[in-house]
N, CA, C and O atoms as a Maestro MAE file, in Angstrom:
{
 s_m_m2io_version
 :::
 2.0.0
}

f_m_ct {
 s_m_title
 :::
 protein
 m_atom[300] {
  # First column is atom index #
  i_m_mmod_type
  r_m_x_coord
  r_m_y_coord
  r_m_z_coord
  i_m_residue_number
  s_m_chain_name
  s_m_pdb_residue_name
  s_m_pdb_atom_name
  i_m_atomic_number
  :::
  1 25 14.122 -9.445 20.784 1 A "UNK " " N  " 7
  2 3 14.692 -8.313 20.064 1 A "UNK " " CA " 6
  3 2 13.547 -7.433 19.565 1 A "UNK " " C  " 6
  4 15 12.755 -8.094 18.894 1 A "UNK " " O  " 8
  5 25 13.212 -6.125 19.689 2 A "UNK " " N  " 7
  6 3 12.426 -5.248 19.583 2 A "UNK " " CA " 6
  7 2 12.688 -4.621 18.099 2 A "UNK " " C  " 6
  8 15 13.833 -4.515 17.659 2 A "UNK " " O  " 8
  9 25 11.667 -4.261 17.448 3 A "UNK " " N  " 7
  10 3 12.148 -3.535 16.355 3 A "UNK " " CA " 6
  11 2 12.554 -2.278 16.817 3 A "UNK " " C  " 6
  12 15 12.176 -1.902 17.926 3 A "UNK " " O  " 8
  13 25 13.310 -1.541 16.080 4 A "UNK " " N  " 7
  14 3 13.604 0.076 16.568 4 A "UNK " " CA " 6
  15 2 13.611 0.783 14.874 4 A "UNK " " C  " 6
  16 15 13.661 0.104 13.848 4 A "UNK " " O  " 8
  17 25 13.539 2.500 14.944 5 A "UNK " " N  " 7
  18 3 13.972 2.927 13.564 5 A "UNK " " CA " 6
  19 2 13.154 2.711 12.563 5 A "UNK " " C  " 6
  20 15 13.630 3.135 11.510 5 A "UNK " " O  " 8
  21 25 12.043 2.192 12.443 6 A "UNK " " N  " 7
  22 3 11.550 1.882 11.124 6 A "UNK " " CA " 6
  23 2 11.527 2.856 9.829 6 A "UNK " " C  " 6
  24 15 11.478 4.078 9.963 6 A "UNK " " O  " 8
  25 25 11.561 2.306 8.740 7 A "UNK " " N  " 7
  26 3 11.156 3.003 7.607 7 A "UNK " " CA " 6
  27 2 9.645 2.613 7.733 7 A "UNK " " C  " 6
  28 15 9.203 1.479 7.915 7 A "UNK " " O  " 8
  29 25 8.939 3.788 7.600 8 A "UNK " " N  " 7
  30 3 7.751 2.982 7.793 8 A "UNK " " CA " 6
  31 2 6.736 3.822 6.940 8 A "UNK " " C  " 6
  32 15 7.105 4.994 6.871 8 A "UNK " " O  " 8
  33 25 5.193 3.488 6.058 9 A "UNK " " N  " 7
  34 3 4.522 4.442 5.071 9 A "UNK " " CA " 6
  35 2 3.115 3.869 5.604 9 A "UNK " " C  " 6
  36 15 2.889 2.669 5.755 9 A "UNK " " O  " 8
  37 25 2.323 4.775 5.834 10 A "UNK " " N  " 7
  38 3 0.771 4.689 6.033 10 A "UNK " " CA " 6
  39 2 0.181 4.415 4.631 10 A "UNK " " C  " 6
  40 15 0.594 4.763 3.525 10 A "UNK " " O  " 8
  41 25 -1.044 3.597 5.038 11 A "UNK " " N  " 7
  42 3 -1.979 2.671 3.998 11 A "UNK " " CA " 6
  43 2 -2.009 3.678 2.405 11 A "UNK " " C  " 6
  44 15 -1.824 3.327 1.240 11 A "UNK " " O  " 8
  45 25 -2.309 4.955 2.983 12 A "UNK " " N  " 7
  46 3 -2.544 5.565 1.665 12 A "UNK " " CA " 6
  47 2 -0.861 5.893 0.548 12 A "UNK " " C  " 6
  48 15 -0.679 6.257 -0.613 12 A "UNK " " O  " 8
  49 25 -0.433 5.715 1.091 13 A "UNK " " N  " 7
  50 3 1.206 5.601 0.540 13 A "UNK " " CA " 6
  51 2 1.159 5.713 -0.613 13 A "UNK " " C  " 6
  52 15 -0.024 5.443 -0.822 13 A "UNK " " O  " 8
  53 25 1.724 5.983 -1.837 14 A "UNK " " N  " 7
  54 3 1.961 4.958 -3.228 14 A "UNK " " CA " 6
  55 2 2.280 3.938 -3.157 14 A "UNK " " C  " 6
  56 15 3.440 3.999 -2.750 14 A "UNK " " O  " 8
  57 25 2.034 3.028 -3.278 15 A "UNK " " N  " 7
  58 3 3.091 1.613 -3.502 15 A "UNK " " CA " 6
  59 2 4.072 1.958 -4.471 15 A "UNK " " C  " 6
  60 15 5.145 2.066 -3.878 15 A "UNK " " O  " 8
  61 25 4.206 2.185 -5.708 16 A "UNK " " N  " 7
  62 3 5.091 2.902 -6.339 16 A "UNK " " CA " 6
  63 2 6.404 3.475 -6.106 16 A "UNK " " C  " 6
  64 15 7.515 3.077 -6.457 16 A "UNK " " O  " 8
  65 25 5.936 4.801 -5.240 17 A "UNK " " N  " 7
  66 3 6.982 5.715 -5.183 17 A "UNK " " CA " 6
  67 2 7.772 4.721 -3.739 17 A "UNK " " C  " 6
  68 15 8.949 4.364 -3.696 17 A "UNK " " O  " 8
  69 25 6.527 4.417 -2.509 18 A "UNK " " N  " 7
  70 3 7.045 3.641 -1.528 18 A "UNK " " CA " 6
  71 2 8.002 2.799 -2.041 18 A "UNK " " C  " 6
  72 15 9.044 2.837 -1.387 18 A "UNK " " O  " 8
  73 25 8.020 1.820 -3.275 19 A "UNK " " N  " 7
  74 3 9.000 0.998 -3.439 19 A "UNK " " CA " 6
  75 2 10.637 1.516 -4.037 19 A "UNK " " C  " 6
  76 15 11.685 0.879 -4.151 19 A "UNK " " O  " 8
  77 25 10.289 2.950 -4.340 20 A "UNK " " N  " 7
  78 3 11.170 3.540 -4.756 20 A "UNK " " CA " 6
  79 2 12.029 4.226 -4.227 20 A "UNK " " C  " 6
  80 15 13.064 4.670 -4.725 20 A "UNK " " O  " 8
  81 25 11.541 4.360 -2.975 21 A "UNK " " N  " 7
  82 3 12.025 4.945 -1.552 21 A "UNK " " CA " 6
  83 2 12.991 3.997 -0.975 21 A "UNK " " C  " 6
  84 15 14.135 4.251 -0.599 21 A "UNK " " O  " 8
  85 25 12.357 2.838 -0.956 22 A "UNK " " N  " 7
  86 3 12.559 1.720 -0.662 22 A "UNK " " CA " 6
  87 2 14.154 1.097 -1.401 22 A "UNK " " C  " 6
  88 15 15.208 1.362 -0.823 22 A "UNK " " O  " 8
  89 25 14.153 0.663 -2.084 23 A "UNK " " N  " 7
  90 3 14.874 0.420 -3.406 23 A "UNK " " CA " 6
  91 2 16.488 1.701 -3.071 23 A "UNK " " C  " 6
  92 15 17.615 1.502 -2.617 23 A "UNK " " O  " 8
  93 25 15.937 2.652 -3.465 24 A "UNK " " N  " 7
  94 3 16.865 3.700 -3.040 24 A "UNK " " CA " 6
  95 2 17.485 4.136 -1.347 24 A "UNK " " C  " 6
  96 15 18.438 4.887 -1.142 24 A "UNK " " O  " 8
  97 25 17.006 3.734 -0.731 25 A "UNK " " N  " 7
  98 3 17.649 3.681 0.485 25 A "UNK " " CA " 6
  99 2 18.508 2.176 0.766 25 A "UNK " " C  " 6
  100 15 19.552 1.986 1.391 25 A "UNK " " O  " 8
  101 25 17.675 1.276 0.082 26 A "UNK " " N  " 7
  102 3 18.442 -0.056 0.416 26 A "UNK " " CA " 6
  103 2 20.335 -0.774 -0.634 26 A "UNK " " C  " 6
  104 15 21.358 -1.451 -0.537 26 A "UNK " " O  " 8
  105 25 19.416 0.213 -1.590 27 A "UNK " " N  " 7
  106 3 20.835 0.251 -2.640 27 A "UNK " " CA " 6
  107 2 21.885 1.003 -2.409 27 A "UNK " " C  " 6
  108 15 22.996 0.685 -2.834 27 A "UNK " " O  " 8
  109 25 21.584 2.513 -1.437 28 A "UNK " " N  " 7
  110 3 23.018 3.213 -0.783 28 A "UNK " " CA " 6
  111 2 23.088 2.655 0.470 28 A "UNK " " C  " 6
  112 15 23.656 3.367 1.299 28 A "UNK " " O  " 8
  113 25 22.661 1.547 0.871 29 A "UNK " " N  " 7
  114 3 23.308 1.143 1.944 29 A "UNK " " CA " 6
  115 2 24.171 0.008 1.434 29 A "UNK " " C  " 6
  116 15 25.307 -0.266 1.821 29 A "UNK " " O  " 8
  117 25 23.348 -0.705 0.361 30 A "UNK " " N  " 7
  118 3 24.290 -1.777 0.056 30 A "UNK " " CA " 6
  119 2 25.811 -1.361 -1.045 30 A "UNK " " C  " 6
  120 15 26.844 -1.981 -1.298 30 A "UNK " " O  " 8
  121 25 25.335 -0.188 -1.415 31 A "UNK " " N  " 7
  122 3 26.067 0.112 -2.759 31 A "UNK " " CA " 6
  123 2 27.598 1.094 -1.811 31 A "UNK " " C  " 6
  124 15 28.777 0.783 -1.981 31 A "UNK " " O  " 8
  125 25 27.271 1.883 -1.170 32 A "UNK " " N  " 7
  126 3 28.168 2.601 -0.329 32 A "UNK " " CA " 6
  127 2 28.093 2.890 1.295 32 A "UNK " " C  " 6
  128 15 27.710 3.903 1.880 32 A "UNK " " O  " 8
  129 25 28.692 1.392 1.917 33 A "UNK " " N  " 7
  130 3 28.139 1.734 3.455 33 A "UNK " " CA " 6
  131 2 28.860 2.725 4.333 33 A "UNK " " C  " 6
  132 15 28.582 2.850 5.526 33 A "UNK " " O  " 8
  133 25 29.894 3.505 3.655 34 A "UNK " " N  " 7
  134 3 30.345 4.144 4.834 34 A "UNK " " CA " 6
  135 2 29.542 5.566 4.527 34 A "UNK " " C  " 6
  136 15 29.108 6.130 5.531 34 A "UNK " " O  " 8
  137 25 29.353 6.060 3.540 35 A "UNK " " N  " 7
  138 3 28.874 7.082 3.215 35 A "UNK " " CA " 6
  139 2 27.299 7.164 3.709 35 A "UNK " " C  " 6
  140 15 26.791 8.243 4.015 35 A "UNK " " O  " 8
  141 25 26.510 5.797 3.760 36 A "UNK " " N  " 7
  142 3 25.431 5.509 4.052 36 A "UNK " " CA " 6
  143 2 25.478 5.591 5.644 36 A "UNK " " C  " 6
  144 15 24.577 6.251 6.160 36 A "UNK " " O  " 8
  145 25 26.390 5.019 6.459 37 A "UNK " " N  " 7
  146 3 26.377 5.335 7.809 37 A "UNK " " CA " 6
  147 2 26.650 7.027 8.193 37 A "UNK " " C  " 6
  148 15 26.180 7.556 9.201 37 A "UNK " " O  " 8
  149 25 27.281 7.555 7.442 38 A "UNK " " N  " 7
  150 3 27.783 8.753 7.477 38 A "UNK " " CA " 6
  151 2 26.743 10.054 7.570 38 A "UNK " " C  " 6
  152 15 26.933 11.115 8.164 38 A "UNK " " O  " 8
  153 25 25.217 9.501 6.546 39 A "UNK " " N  " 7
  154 3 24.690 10.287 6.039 39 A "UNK " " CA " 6
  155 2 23.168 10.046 7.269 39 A "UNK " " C  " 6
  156 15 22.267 10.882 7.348 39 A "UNK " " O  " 8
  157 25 23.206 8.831 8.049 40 A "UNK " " N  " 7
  158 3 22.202 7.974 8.824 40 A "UNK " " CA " 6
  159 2 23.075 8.663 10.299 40 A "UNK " " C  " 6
  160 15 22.544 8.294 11.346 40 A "UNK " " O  " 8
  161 25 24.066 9.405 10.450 41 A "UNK " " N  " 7
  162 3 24.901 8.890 12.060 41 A "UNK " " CA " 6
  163 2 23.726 9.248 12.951 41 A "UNK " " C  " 6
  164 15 23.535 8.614 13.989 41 A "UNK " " O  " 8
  165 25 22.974 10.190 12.602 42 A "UNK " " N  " 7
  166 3 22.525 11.001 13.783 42 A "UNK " " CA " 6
  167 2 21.298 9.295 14.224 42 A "UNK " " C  " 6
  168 15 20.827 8.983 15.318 42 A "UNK " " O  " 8
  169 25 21.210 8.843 13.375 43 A "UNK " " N  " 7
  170 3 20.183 7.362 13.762 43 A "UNK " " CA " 6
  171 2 21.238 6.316 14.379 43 A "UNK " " C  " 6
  172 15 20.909 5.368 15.093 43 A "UNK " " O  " 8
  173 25 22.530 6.623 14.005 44 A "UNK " " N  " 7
  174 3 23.247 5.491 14.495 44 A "UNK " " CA " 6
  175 2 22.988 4.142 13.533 44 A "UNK " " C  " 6
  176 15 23.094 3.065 14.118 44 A "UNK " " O  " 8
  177 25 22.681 4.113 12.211 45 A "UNK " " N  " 7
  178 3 22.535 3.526 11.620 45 A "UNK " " CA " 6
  179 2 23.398 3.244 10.185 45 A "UNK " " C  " 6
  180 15 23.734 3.990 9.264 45 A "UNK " " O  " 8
  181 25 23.593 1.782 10.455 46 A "UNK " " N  " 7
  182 3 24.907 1.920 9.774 46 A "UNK " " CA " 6
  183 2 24.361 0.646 8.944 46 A "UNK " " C  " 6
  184 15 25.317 -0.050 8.601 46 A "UNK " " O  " 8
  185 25 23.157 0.139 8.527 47 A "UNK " " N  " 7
  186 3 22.447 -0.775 7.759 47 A "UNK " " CA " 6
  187 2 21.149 -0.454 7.620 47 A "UNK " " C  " 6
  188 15 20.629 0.499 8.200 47 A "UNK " " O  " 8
  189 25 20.252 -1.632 6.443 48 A "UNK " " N  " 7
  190 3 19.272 -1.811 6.873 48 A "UNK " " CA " 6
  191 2 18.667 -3.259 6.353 48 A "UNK " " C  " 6
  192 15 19.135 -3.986 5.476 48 A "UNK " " O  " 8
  193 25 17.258 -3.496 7.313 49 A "UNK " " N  " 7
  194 3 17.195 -5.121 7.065 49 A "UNK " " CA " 6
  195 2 15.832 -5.064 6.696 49 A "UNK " " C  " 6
  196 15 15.345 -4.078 7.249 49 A "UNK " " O  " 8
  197 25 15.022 -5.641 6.044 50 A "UNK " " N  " 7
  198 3 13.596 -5.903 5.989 50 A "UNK " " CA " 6
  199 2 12.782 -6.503 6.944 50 A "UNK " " C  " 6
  200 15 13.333 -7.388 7.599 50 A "UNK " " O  " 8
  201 25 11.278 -6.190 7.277 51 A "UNK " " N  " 7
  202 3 10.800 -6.790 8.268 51 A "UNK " " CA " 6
  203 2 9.819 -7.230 8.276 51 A "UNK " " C  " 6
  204 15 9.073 -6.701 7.453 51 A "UNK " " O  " 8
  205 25 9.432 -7.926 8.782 52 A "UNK " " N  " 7
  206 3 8.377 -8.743 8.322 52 A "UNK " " CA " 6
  207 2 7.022 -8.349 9.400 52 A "UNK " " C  " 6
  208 15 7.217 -7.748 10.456 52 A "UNK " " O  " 8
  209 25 5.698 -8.773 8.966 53 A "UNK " " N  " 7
  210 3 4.478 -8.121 10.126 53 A "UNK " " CA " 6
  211 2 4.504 -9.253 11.168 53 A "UNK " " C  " 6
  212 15 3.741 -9.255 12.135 53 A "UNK " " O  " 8
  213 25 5.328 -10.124 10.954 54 A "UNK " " N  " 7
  214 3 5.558 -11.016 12.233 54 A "UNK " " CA " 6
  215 2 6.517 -10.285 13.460 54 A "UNK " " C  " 6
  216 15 6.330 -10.196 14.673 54 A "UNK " " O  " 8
  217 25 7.426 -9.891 12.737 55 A "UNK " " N  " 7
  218 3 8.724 -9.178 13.690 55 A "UNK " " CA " 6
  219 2 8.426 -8.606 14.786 55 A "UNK " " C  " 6
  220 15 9.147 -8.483 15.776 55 A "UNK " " O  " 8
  221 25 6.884 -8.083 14.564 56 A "UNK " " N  " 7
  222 3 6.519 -6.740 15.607 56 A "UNK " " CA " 6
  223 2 5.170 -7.381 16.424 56 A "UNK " " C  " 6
  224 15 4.236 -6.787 16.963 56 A "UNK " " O  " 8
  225 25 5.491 -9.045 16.278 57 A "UNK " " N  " 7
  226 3 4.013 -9.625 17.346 57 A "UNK " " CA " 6
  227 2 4.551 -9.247 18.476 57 A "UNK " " C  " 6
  228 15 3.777 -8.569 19.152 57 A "UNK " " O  " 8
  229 25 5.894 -9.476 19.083 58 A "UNK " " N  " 7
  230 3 6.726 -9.087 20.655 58 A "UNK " " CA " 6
  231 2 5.972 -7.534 20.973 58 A "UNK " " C  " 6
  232 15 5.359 -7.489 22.040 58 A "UNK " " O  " 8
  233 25 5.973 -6.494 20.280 59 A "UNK " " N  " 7
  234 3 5.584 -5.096 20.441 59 A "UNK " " CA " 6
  235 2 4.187 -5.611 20.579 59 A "UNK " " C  " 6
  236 15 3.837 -5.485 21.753 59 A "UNK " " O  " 8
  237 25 3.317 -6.107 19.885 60 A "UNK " " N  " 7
  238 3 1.821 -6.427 19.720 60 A "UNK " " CA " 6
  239 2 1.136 -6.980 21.606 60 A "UNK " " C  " 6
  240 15 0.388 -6.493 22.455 60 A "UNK " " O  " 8
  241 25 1.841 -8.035 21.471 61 A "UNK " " N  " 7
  242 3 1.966 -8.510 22.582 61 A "UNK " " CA " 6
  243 2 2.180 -7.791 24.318 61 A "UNK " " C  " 6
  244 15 1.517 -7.892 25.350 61 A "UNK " " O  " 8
  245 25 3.405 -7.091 23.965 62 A "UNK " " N  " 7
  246 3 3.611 -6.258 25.062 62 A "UNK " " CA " 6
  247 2 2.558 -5.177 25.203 62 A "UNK " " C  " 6
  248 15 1.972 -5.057 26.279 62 A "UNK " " O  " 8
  249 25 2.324 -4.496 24.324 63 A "UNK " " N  " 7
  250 3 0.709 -3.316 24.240 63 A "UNK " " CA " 6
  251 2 -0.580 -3.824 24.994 63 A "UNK " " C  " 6
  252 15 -1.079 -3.275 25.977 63 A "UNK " " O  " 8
  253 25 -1.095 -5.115 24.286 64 A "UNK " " N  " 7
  254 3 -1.650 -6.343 24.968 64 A "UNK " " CA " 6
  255 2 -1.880 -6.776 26.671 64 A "UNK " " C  " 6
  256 15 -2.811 -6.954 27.457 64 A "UNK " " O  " 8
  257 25 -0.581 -6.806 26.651 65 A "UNK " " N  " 7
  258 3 -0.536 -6.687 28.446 65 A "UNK " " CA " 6
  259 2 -0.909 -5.541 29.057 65 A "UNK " " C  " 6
  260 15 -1.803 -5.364 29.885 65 A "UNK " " O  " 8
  261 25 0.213 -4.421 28.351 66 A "UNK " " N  " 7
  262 3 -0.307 -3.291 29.243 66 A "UNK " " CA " 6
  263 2 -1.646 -2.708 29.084 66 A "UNK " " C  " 6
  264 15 -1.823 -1.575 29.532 66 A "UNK " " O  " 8
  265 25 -2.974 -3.555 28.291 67 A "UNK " " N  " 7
  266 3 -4.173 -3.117 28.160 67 A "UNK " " CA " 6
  267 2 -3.788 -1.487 26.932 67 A "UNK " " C  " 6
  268 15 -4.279 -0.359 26.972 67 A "UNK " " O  " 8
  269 25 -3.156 -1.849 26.362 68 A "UNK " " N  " 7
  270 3 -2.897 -0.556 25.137 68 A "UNK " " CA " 6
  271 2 -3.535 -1.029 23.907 68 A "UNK " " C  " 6
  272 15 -4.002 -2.161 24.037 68 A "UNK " " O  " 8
  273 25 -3.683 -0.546 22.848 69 A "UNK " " N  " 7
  274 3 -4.005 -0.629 21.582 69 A "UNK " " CA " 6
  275 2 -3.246 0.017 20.822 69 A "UNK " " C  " 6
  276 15 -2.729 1.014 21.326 69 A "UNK " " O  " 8
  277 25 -3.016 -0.204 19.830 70 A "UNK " " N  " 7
  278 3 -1.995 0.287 19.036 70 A "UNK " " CA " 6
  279 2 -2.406 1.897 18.309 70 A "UNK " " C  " 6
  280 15 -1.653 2.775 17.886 70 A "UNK " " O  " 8
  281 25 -3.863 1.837 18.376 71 A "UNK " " N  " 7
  282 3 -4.765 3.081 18.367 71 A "UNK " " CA " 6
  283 2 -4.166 3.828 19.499 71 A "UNK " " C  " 6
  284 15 -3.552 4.863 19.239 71 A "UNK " " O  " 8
  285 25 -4.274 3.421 20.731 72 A "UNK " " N  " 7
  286 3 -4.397 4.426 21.777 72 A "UNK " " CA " 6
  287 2 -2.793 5.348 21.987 72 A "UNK " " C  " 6
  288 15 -2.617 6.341 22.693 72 A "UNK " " O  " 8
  289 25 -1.493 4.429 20.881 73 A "UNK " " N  " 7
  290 3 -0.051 4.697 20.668 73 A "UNK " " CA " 6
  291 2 -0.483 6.390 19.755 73 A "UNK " " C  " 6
  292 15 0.353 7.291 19.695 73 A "UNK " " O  " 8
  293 25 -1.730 6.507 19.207 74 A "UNK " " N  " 7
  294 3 -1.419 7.402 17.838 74 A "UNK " " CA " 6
  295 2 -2.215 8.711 18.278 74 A "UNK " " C  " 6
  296 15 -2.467 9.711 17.607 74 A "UNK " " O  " 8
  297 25 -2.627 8.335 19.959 75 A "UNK " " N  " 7
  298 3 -3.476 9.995 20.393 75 A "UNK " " CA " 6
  299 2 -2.193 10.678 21.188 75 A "UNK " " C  " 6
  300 15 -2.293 11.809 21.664 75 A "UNK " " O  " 8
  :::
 }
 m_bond[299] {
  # First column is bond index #
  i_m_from
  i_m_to
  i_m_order
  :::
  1 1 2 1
  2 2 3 1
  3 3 4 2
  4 3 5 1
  5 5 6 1
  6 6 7 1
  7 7 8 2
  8 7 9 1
  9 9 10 1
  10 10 11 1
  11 11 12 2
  12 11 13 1
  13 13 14 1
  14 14 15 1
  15 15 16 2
  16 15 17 1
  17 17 18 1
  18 18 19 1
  19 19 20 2
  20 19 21 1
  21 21 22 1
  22 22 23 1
  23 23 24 2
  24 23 25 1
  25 25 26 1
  26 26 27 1
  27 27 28 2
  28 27 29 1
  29 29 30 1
  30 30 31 1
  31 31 32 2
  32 31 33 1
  33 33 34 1
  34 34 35 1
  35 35 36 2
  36 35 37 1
  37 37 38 1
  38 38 39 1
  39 39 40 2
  40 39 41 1
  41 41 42 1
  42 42 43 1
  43 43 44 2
  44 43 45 1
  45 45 46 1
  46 46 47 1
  47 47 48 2
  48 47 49 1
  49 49 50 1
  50 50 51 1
  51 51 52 2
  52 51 53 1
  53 53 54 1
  54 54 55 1
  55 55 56 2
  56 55 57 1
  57 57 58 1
  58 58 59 1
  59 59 60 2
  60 59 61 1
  61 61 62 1
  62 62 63 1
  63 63 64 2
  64 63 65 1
  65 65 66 1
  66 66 67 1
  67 67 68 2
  68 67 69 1
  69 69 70 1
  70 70 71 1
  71 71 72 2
  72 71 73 1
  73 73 74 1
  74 74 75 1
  75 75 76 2
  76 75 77 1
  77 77 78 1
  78 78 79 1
  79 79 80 2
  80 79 81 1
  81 81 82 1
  82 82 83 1
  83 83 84 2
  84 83 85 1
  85 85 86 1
  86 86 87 1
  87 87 88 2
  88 87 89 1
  89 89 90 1
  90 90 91 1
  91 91 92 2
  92 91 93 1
  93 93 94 1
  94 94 95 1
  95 95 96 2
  96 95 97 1
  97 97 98 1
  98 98 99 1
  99 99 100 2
  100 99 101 1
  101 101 102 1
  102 102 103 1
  103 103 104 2
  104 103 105 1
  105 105 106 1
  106 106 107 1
  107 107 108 2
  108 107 109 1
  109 109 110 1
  110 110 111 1
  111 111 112 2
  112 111 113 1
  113 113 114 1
  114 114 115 1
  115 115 116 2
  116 115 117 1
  117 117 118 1
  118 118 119 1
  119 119 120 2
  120 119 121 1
  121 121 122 1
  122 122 123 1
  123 123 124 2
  124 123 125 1
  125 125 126 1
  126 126 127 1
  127 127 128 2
  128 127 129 1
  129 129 130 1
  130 130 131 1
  131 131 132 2
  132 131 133 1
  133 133 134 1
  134 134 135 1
  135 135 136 2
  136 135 137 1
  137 137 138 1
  138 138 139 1
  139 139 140 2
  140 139 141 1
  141 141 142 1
  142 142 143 1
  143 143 144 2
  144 143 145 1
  145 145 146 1
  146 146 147 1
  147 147 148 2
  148 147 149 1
  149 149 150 1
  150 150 151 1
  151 151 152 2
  152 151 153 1
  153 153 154 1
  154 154 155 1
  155 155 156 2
  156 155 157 1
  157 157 158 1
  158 158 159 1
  159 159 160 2
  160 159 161 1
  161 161 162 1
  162 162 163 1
  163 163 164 2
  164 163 165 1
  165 165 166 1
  166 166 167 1
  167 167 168 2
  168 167 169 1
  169 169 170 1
  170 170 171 1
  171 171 172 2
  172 171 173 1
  173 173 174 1
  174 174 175 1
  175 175 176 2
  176 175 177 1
  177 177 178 1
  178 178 179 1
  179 179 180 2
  180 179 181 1
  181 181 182 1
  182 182 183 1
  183 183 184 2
  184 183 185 1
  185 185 186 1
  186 186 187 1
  187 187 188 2
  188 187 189 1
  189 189 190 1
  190 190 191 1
  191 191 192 2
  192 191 193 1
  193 193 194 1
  194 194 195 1
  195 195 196 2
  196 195 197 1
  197 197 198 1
  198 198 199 1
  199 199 200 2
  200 199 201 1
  201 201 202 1
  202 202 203 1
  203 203 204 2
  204 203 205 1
  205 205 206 1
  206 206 207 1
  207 207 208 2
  208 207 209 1
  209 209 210 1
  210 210 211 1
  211 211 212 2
  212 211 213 1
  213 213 214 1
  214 214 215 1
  215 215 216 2
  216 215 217 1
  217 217 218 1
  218 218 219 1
  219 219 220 2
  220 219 221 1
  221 221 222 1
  222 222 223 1
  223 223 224 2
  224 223 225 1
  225 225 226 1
  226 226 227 1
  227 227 228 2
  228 227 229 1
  229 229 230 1
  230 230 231 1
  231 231 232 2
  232 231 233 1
  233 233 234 1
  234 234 235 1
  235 235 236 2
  236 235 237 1
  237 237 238 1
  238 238 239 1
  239 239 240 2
  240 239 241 1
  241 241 242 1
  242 242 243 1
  243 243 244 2
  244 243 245 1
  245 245 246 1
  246 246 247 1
  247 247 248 2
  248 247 249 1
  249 249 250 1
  250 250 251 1
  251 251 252 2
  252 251 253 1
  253 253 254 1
  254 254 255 1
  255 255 256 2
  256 255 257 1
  257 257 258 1
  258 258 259 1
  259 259 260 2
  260 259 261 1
  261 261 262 1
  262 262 263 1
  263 263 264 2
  264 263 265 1
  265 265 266 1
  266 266 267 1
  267 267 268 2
  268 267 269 1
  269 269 270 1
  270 270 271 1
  271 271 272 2
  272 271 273 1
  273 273 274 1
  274 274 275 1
  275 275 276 2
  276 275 277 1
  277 277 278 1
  278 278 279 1
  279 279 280 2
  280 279 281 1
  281 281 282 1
  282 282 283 1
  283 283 284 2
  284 283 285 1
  285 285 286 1
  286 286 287 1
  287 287 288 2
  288 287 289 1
  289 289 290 1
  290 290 291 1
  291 291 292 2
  292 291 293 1
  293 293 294 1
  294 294 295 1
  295 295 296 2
  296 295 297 1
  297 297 298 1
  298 298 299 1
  299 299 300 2
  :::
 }
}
């Protein structure tokens, strides 16, 4: 299973506000899901789950083979 969709924040982020982002997207999904799918359709997203830096060794891996770097994803 591939990750897809991420919420995702680069190193320099806040941790702070990131968790607040965080927090607030995960509470209108849990707090009101139809309105939350409603407001996500164009993602087709109708949840969300947490992930761990393990989740994405399959992606790591596959880059790996094809001789990619995860650098060479960001030119």
């Amino acid at each position: 299973k591939l990750p897809n969709d991420t919420v995702s924040f680069g190193p320099q982020f806040p941790p702070a506000l990131r968790e607040q982002i965080l927090d607030a997207l995960f509470a209108f999904a849990q707090n009101d899901p139809a309105a939350f799918a409603q407001a996500f359709e164009a993602y087709a997203w109708s949840g969300l789950q947490p992930a761990s830096a393990a989740e994405y060794d399959l992606v790591r891996l596959a880059l790996q083979a094809a001789d990619f770097t995860l650098e060479d994803l960001g030119r």
